[in-house]
C-alpha positions as YAML, in Angstrom:
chain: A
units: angstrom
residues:
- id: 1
  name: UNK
  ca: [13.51, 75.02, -103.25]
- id: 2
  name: UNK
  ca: [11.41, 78.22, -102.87]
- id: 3
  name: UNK
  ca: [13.05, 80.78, -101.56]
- id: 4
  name: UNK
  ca: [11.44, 84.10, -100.37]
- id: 5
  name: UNK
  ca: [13.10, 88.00, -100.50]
- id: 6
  name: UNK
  ca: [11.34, 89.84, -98.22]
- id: 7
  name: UNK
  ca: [11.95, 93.54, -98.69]
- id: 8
  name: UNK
  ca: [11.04, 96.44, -96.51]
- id: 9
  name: UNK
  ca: [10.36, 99.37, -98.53]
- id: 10
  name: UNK
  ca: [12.74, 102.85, -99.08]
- id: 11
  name: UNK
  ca: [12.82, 105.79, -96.59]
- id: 12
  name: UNK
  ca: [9.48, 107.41, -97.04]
- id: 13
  name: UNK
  ca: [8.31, 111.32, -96.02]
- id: 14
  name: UNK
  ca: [6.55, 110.39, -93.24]
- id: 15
  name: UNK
  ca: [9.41, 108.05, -92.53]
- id: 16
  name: UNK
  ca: [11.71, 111.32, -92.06]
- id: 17
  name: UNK
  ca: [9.09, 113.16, -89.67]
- id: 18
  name: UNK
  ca: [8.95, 110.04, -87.59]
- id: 19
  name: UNK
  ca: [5.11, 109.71, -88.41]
- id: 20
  name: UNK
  ca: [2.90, 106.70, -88.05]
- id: 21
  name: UNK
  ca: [1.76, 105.74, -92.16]
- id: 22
  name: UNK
  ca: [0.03, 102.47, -91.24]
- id: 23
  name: UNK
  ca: [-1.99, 102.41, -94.59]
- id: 24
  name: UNK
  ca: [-1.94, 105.86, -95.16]
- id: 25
  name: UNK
  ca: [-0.42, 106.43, -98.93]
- id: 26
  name: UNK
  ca: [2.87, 108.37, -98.08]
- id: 27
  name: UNK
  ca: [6.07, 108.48, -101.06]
- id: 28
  name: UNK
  ca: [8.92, 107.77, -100.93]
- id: 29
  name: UNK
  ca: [12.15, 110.03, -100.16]
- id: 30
  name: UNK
  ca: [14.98, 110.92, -103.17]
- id: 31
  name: UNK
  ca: [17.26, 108.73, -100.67]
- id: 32
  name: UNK
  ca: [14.68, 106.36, -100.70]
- id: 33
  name: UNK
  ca: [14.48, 106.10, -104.04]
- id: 34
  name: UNK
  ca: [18.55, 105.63, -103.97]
- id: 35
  name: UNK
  ca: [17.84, 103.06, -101.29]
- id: 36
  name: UNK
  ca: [15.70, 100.90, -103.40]
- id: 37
  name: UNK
  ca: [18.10, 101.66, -106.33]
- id: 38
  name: UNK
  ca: [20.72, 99.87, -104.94]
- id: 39
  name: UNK
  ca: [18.50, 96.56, -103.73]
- id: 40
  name: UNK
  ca: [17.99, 96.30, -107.27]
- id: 41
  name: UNK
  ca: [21.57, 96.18, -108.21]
- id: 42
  name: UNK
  ca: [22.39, 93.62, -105.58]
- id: 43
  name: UNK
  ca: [19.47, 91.49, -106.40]
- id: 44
  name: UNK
  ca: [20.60, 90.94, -109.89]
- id: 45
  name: UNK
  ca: [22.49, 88.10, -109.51]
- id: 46
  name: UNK
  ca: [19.91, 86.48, -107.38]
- id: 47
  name: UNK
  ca: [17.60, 85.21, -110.47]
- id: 48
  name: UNK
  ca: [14.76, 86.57, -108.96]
- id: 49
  name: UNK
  ca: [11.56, 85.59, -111.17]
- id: 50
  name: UNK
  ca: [8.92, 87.62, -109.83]
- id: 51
  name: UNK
  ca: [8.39, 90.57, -107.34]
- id: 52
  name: UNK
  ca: [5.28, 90.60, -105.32]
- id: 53
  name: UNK
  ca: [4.43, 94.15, -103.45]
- id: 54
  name: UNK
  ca: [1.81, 95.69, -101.31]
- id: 55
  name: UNK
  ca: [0.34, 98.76, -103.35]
- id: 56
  name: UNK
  ca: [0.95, 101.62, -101.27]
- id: 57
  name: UNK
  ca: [3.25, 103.95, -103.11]
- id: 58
  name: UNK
  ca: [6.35, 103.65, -100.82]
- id: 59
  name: UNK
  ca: [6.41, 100.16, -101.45]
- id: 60
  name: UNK
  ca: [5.21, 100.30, -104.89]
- id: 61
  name: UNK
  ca: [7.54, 102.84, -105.70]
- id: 62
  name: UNK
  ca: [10.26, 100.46, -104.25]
- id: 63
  name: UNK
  ca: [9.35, 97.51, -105.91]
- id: 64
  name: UNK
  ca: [8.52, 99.34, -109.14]
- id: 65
  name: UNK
  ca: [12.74, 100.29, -108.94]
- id: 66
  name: UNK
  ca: [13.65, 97.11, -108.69]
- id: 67
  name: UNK
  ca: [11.41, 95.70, -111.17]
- id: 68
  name: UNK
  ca: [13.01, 97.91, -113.75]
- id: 69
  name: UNK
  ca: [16.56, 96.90, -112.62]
- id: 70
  name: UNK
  ca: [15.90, 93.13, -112.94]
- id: 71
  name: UNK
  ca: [13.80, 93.35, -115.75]
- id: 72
  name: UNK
  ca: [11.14, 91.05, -113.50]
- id: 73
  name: UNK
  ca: [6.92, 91.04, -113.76]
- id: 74
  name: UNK
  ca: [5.61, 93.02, -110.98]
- id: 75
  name: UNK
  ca: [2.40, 92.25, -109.52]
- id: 76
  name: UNK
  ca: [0.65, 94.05, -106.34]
- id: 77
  name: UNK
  ca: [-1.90, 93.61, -103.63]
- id: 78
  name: UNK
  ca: [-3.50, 95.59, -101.24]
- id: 79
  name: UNK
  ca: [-3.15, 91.72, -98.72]
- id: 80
  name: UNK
  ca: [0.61, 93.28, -98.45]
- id: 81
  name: UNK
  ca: [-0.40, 96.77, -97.02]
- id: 82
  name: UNK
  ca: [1.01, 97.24, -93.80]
- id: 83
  name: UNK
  ca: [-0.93, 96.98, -90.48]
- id: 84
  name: UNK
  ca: [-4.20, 99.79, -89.94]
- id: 85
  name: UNK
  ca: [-2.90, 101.97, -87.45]
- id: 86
  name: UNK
  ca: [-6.36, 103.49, -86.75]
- id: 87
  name: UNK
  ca: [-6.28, 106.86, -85.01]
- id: 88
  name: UNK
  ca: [-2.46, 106.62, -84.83]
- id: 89
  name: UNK
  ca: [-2.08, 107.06, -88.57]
- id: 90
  name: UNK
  ca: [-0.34, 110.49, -89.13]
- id: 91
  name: UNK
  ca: [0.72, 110.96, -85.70]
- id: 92
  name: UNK
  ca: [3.89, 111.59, -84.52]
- id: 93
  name: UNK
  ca: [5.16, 109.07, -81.90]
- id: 94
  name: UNK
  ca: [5.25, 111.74, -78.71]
- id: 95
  name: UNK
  ca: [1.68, 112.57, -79.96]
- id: 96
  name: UNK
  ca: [0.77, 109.06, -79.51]
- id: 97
  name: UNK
  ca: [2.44, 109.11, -76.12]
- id: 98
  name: UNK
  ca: [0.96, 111.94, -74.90]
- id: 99
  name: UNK
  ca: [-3.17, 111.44, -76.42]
- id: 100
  name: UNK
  ca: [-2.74, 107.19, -76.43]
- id: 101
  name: UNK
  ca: [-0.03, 106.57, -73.34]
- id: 102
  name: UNK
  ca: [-1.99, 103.52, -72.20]
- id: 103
  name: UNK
  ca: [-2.14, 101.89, -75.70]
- id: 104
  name: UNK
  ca: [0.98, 103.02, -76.42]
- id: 105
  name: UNK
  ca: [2.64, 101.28, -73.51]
- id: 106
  name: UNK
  ca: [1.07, 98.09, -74.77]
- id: 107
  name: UNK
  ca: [2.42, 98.15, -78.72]
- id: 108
  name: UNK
  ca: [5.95, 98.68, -76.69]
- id: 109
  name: UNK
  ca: [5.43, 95.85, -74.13]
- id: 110
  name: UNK
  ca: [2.81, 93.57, -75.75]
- id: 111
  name: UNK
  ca: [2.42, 94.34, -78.77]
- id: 112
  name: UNK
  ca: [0.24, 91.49, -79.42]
- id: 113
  name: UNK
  ca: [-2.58, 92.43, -76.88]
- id: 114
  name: UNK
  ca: [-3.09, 95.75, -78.30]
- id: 115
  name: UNK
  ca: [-6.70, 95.97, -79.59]
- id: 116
  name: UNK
  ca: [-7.94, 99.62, -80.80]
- id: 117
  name: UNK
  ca: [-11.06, 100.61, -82.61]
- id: 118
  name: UNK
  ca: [-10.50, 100.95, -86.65]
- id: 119
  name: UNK
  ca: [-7.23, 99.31, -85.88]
- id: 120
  name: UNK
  ca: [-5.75, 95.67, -86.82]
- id: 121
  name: UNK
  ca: [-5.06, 93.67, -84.35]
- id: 122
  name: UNK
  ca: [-1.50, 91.91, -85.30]
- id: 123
  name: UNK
  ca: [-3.87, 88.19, -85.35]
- id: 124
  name: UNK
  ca: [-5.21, 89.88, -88.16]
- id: 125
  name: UNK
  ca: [-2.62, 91.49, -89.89]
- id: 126
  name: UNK
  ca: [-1.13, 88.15, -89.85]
- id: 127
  name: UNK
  ca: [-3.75, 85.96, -90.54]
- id: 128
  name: UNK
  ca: [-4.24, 88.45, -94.29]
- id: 129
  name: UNK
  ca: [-0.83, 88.58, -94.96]
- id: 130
  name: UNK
  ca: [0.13, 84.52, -94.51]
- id: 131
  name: UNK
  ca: [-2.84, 83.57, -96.58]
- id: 132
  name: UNK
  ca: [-1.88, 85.80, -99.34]
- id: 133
  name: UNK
  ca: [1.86, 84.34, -99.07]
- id: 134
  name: UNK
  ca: [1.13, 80.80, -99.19]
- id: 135
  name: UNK
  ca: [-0.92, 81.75, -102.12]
- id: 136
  name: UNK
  ca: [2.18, 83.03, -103.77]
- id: 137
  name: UNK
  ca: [4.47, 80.36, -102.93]
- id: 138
  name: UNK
  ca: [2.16, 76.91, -103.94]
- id: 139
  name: UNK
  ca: [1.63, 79.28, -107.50]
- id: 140
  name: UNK
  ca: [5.99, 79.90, -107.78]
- id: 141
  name: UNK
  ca: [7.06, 76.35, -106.30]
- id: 142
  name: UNK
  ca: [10.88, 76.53, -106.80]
- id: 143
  name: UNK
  ca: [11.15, 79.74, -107.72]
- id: 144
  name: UNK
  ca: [13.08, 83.17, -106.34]
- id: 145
  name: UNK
  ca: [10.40, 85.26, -105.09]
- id: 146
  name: UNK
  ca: [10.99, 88.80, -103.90]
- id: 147
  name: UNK
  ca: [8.06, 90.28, -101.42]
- id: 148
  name: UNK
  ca: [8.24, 94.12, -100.83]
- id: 149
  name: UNK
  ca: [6.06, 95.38, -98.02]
- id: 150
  name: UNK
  ca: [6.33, 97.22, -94.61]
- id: 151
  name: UNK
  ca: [7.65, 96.53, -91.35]
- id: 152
  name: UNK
  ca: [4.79, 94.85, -89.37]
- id: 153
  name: UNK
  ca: [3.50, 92.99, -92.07]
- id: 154
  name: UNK
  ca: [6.90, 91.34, -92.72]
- id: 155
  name: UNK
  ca: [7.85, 90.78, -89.13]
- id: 156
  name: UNK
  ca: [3.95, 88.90, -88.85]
- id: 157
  name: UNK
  ca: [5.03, 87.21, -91.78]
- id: 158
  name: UNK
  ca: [7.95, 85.89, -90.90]
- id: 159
  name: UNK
  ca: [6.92, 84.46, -87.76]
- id: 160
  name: UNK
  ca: [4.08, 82.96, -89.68]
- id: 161
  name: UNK
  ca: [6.37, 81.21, -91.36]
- id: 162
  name: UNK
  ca: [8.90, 80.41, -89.00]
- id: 163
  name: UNK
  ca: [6.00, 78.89, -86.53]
- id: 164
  name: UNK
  ca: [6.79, 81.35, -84.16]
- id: 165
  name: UNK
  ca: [4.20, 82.94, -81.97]
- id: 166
  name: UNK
  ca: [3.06, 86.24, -82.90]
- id: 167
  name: UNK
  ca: [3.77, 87.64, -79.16]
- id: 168
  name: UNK
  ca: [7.71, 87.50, -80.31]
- id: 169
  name: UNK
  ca: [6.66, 90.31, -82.59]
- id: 170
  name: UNK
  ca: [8.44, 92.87, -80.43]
- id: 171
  name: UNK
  ca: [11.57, 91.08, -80.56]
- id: 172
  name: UNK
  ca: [12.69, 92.03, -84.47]
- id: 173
  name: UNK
  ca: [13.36, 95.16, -86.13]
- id: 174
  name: UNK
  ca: [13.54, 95.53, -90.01]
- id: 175
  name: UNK
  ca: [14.73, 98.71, -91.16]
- id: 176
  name: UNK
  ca: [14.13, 100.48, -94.60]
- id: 177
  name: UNK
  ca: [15.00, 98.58, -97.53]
- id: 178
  name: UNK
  ca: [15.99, 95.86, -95.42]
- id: 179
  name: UNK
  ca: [16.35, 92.44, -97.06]
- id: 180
  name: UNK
  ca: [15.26, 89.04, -94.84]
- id: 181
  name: UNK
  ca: [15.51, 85.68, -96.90]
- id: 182
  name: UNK
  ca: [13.09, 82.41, -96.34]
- id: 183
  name: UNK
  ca: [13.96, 79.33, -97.43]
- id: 184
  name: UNK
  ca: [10.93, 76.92, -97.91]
- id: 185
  name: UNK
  ca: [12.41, 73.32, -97.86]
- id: 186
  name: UNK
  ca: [11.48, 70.21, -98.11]
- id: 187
  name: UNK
  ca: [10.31, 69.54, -94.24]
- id: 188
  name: UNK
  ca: [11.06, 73.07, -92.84]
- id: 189
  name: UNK
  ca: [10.96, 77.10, -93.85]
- id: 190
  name: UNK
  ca: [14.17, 78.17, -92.63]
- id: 191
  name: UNK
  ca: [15.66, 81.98, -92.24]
- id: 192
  name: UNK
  ca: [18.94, 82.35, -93.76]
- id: 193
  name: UNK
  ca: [19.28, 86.32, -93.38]
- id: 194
  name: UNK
  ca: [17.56, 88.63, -91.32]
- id: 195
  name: UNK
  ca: [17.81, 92.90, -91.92]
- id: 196
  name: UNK
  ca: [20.63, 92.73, -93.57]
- id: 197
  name: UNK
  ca: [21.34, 96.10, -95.11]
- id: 198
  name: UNK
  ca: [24.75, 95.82, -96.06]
- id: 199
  name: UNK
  ca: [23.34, 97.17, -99.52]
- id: 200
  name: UNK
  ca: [22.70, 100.34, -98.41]
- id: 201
  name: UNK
  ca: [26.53, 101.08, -97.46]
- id: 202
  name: UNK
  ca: [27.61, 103.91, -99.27]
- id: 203
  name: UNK
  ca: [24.31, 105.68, -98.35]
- id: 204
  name: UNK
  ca: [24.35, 105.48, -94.65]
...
């Protein structure tokens, strides 16, 4: 059985302003550095055999931490990057209420629907992240593979997998340094944990 870690990256500076990053190449935070510190630790007696990460630096950065924990091959790609924000990237969110209340009002309610210029749509966010993930699981059939990334590309991911549509979207939160596990069986991909951050414990 395959089974699928999917990691949201550590507390990032923009992250702490409450800015939209999109694919905007933000770092990470000291406590998200800690964060990602102790993912690692937990994830060592998961026999992971290879991390797979989008190569932004806050998810790099993350994955590059728990690489060196587990003592695992690293390998990154920009199909991981989270969703192009457009002209929200580096905004703050009342900015984005205030200059895009329309739009804004749609990514709340719809999220689905929303359609800017220079901006993914979440169709296509999807459609380049779930190719790049079946990719990686017919190449590590049976294997423990751990997928760090960013929130909207994991939650389009997930449904992806799960078969369920992408308008549910709005319905799941993943917060930093989150863990989600996949199970890809025999007749059925199957969730098994969802945001679970009991990890992060002694840091909250």
């Amino acid at each position: 059985m395959t089974r699928l870690f999917l990691i949201r990256h550590g507390q990032s500076e923009w992250n702490k302003l409450n800015l939209i990053q999109g694919q905007k190449n933000t770092i990470l935070t000291d406590l998200g550095k800690k964060q990602a510190m102790n993912l690692g630790h937990r994830l060592e007696s998961e026999n992971i055999d290879i991390i797979y990460t989008s190569d932004l630096s806050r998810a790099y950065t993350t994955a590059k931490i728990i690489s060196d924990i587990i003592n695992k091959p690293l390998v990154s790609s920009e199909f991981l990057r989270e969703i192009n924000f457009g002209p929200w990237e580096g905004l703050s969110i009342q900015k984005i209420r205030d200059d895009y209340s329309y739009e804004y009002s749609i990514w709340n309610k719809e999220p689905h629907k929303l359609n800017m210029n220079g901006a993914e749509t979440l169709k296509v966010l999807q459609e380049r992240s779930i190719g790049y993930i079946n990719d990686i699981i017919d190449e590590n059939k049976g294997k423990n593979i751990a997928i760090v990334s960013h929130s909207a590309t994991l939650k389009a991911i997930i449904l992806g997998l799960l078969s369920i549509n992408i308008s549910h979207y709005k319905n799941i939160s993943l917060s930093n340094v989150s863990l989600s596990i996949i199970e890809c069986r025999t007749y059925n991909n199957v969730l098994t944990s969802l945001n679970d951050i009991s990890h992060l414990k002694e840091l909250l």
